[in-house]
C-alpha positions, 0 to 999 in steps of 0.5 A, a space after each residue: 502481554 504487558 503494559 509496556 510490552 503492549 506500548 511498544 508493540 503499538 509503537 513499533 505497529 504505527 511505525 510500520 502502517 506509517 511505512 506501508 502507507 508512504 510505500 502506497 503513495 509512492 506506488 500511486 504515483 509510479 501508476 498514475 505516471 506510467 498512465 499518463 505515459 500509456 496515454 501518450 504513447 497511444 497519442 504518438 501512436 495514432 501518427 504513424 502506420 499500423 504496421 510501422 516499426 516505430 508504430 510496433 516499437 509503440 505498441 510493444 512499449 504501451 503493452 510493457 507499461 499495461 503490465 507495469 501498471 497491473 503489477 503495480 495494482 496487485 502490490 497496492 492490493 497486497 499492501 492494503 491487505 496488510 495495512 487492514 491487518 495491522 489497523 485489527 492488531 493495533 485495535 488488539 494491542 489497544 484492547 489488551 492495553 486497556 483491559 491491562 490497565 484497568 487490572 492494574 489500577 481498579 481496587 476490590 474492596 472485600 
């Protein structure tokens, strides 16, 4: 790979760990609203009886924001496994550059 090539290959690399890593924030944020929403939901919850259709409709709704929560865990794990791909290419695309550069501007005196 060449110097220029290797540049933009970084470029384009940082470019999308830069993506991924807002993607990580926001998802962050939907689990620890859908949390904070679960907790409330349990605390509402406590004010009815067990067997109460509002009591079930709670319960149903606590049930659905659990399994929000276990996907969003699983796309943030998923995401994570990428970022840690693209940190070992970027390393790579740095290591390539660097041996390029010295190819290039080293002098061999015979």
């Amino acid at each position: 790979m060449g110097l220029f090539v290797g540049q933009i290959r970084k470029n384009m690399l940082i470019q999308e760990k830069a993506k991924l890593e807002w993607l990580m924030l926001y998802i962050t944020q939907a689990k620890s609203i859908a949390t904070k929403s679960a907790m409330n939901l349990m605390q509402v919850g406590t004010d009815y009886e067990a067997d109460s259709k509002v009591a079930k409709k709670l319960q149903e709704r606590q049930y659905k924001l659990k399994v929000l929560e276990e996907k969003l865990d699983t796309q943030k794990n998923e995401i994570q496994e990428r970022l840690d791909s693209i940190s070992k290419e970027i390393e790579s695309v740095d290591s390539m550059i660097k041996a390029n550069i010295e190819s290039s501007f080293s002098y061999k005196v015979s």
